[in-house]
C-alpha positions, 0 to 999 in steps of 0.5 A: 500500500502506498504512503499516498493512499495511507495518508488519504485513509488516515485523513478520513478516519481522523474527519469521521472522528471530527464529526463524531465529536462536533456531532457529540457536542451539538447533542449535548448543546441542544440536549442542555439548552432544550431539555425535555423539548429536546426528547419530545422533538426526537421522539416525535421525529424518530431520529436525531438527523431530524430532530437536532437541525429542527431545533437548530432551525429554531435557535436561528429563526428565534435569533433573527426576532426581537424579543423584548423586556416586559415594560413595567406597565405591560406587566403590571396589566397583563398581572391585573388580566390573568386575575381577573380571569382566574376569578371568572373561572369559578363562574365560566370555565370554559370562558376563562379558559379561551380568555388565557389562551388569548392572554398568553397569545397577547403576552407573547405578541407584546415581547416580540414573538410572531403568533402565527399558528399553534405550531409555530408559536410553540416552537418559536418559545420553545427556544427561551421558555423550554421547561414551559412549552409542554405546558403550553402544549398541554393547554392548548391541547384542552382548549381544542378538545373543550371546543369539541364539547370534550372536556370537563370541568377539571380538565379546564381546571388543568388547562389554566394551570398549564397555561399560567405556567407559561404565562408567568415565564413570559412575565418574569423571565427577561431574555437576552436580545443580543443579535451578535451570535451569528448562528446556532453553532456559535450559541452551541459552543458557548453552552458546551463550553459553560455548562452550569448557568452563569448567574447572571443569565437572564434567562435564569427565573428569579428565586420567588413565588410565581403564585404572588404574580398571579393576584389575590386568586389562584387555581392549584393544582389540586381544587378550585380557586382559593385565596392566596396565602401571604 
């Protein structure tokens, strides 16, 4: 065998190695910044060639958006609505069921996310709100199975308590803006290189209850709505 082609073997086993790690590294990237939305996508997918360029699709097409910081007055009247609609509750499940999912729709369009379809928008907050979006599935999931006559009082009941976990991430979870990361790849690296949260990240919820941000009423998860212990 000649000195040539040893070399040309020797070039391809050592780029089949290069891709195995960079491949390694961008699943343990998206794994870390995705968590069970990542498990969900490749199960849904079938196979990690599909799932991880669908979740890098939507890093990039999130970072081309303008998600913006709650304004103080935005907060303080999204805060007032979901009260008031976790208080109709008692009286008109079904109605204050359609009035969250118009809530969050609106919450979502105030910090900069596109409310096209169901799919879309849930793949668009996935990126900044991936503990949640399941929640938000989940909600949605009831609402359409109420629409068909399907759904049950304590299903309603569920619908809000998914919806409000959503709900609450958008109104105290500041994502950081910065258009410099030119693509999924760069954004990667850095969470592979950081793989404990700073704690500085915006993206880190404060340590409070998510209760208090809800008002004087509040819909738990095991019974109707009850006052708000303080």
């Amino acid at each position: 065998m000649s000195l040539t082609l040893i070399g040309i073997i020797a070039l391809i086993a050592l780029a089949a190695v290069v891709l195995i790690i960079v491949g390694q590294r961008r699943t343990r990237s998206l794994h870390e910044l995705f968590g069970p939305e990542y498990d969900r996508t490749l199960k849904s997918m079938r196979a990690r060639g599909k799932a991880e360029p669908e979740l890098s699709k939507r890093i990039e097409r999130v970072a081309e958006l303008t998600i913006r910081p709650l304004a103080a007055a935005d907060r303080a009247r999204f805060e007032q609505s979901w009260q008031a609609d976790q208080a109709r509750f008692v009286d008109d499940p079904r109605g204050a069921v359609k009035e969250a999912d118009r809530l969050v729709a609106d919450l979502m369009q105030v910090r900069g996310y596109p409310v096209g379809d169901f799919g879309q928008r849930a793949a668009d907050v996935s990126v900044d709100h991936p503990l949640v979006v399941s929640e938000y599935r989940a909600a949605h999931e009831i609402a359409e199975r109420d629409a068909r006559g399907e759904a049950d009082t304590e299903e309603l009941r569920k619908a809000m308590v998914h919806y409000r976990a959503l709900f609450t991430d958008l109104l105290i979870v500041d994502v950081p803006t910065d258009k410099t990361v030119p693509s999924s790849i760069t954004r990667d690296r850095v969470l592979a290189d950081s793989p404990e949260p700073a704690a500085t990240d915006d993206r880190i919820i404060p340590d409070r209850s998510r209760n208090s941000l809800m008002g004087d009423r509040i819909i738990t998860d095991g019974g109707d709505a009850r006052p708000d212990a303080r």
